[in-house]
N, C-alpha and C positions, 0 to 999 in steps of 0.2 A: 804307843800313842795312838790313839782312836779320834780321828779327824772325819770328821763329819764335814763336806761341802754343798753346795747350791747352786745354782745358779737361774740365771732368767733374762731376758729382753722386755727393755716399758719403750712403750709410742707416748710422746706428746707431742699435741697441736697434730694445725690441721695441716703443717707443711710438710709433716714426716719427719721429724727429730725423734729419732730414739737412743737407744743409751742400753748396753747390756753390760748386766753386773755378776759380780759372782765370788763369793766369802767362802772362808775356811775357817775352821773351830773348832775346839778340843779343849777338856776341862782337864783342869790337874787332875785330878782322880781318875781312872777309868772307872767307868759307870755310873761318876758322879755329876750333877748340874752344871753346866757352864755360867756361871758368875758372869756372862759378857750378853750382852745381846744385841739384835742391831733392827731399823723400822725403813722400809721406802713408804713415802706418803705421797701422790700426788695432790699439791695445793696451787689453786688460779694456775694451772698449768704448768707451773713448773714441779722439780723431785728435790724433797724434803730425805734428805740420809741421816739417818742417827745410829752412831754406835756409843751402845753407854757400856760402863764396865765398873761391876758392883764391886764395894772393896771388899777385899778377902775371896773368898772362894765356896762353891758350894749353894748348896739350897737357898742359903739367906741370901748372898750377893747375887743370884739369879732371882728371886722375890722383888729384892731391889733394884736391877736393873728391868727389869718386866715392869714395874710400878712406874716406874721414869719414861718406859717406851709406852705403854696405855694413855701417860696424860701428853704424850706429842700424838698420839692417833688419835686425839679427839679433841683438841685445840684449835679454836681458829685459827685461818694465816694473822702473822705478827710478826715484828722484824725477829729476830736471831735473840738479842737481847731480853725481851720479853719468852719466849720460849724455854731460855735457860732459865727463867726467874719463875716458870710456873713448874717445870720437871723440878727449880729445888726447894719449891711450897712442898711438893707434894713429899720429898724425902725428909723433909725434916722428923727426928726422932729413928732415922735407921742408922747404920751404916756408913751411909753415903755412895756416892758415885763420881765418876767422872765421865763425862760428855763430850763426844764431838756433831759437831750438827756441819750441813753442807745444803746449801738451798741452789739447785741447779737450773738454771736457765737457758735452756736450748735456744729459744727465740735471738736473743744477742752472746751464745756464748761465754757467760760469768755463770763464777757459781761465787755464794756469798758464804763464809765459813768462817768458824771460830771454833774452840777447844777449850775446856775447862778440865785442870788437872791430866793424870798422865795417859792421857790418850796422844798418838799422832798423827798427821798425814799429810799425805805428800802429791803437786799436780807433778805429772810427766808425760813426755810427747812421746807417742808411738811412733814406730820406724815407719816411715824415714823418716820425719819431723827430729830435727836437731834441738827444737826451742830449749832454754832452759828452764831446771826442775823449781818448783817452788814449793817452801812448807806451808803449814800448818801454823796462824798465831796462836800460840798457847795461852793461857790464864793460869797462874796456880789456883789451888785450891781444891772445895769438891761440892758438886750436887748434896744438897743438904743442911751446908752450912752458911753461912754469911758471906757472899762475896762483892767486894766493893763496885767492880764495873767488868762486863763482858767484852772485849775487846775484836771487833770484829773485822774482816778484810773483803773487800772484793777484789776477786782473780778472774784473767781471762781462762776459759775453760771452752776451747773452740771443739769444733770433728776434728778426731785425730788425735788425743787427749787421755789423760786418764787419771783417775783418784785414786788416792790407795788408803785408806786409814787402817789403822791399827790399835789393839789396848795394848796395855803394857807387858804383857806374857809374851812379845816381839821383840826383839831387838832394834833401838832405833837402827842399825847398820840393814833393815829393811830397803832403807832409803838406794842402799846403795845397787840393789838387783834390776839389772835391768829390764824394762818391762817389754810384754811378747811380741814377736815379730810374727811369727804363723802359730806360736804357741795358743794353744784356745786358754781366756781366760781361768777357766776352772781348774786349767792346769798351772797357771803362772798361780795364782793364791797356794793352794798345795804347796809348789817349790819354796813361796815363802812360809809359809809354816815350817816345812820339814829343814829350810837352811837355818832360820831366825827365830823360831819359838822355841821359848824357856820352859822345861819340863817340869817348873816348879812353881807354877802360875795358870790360872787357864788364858784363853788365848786364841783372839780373833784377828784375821785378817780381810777387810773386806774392798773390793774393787769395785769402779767404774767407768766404763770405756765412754767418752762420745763417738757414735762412729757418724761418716757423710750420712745425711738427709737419706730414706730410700726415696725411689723413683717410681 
């Protein structure tokens, strides 16, 4: 299995909130396209996360998800709701996809999220923070087709925090790995790939830490 990761650190605002992220991915084929993709956008200062995941696999569901992440990179800000509704103008006549979106707000601590179809994800407190884990509300359905209302949530997502979304090439029991104490992010995504990803799908995992303010 040929996993491909990343990683990186974004500043927002002028108080020092940042946030280091870091994905793993790997297409059912080796040497074939990952059907999954994923966007950070800085909008009015907060971070816009999208992971979309094209159905089926391969060239076309990587066309598809790539088409769904280009019209969230060039969208004005808009609630959540309106976002899904313009990624699934734009898919109509493919495929389809399904979407998770996550609008993060360093300044108070929330991030605003919702899911459309089988994507997941999950907040959890890093050690030592005990808080308890929250999911992800879901939508059925998919990017592309008719969907009656997007359903959204706002969660507390303080320093000290962390996102984890997933496509469906994951095992919901993602949920249940606990997140790193000194492990460095780009190693905790790996671990869940290589414990929870399904070799017969492709398959992304991607993270977000809030960490303190720097100084």
């Amino acid at each position: 299995m040929a996993v491909r990761t990343d990683c990186g650190s974004i500043s927002l605002g002028a108080e020092g909130a940042w946030l280091d992220w870091s994905a793993a991915q790997a297409a059912k084929t080796a040497g074939a396209k990952c059907g999954d993709g994923y966007l950070f956008r800085i909008v009015d200062g907060k971070l816009l996360v999208a992971l979309a995941d094209g159905t089926g696999s391969g060239a076309e569901a990587h066309e598809t998800a790539n088409a769904c992440l280009h019209v969230l990179s060039v969208a004005q800000a808009a609630p959540l709701p309106e976002l899904f509704e313009a990624a699934g103008q734009s898919l109509r006549g493919t495929r389809g996809a399904a979407l998770a979106l996550a609008l993060i707000d360093p300044s108070d601590g929330t991030v605003d999220w919702a899911a459309l179809g089988d994507v997941d994800g999950v907040i959890r407190p890093l050690p030592p923070c005990q808080d308890q884990s929250t999911g992800i509300l879901q939508t059925g359905g998919m990017l592309g087709m008719k969907v009656s209302r997007i359903y959204t949530q706002r969660q507390a997502f303080p320093p000290g925090h962390l996102i984890v979304l997933a496509s469906d090439g994951i095992s919901r029991r993602f949920r249940e790995m606990p997140p790193p104490a000194q492990m460095p992010l780009q190693e905790y995504v790996a671990a869940c790939m290589e414990a929870y990803g399904k070799p017969h799908d492709d398959r992304t995992v991607l993270a977000i830490a809030h960490r303190q303010r720097r100084q």
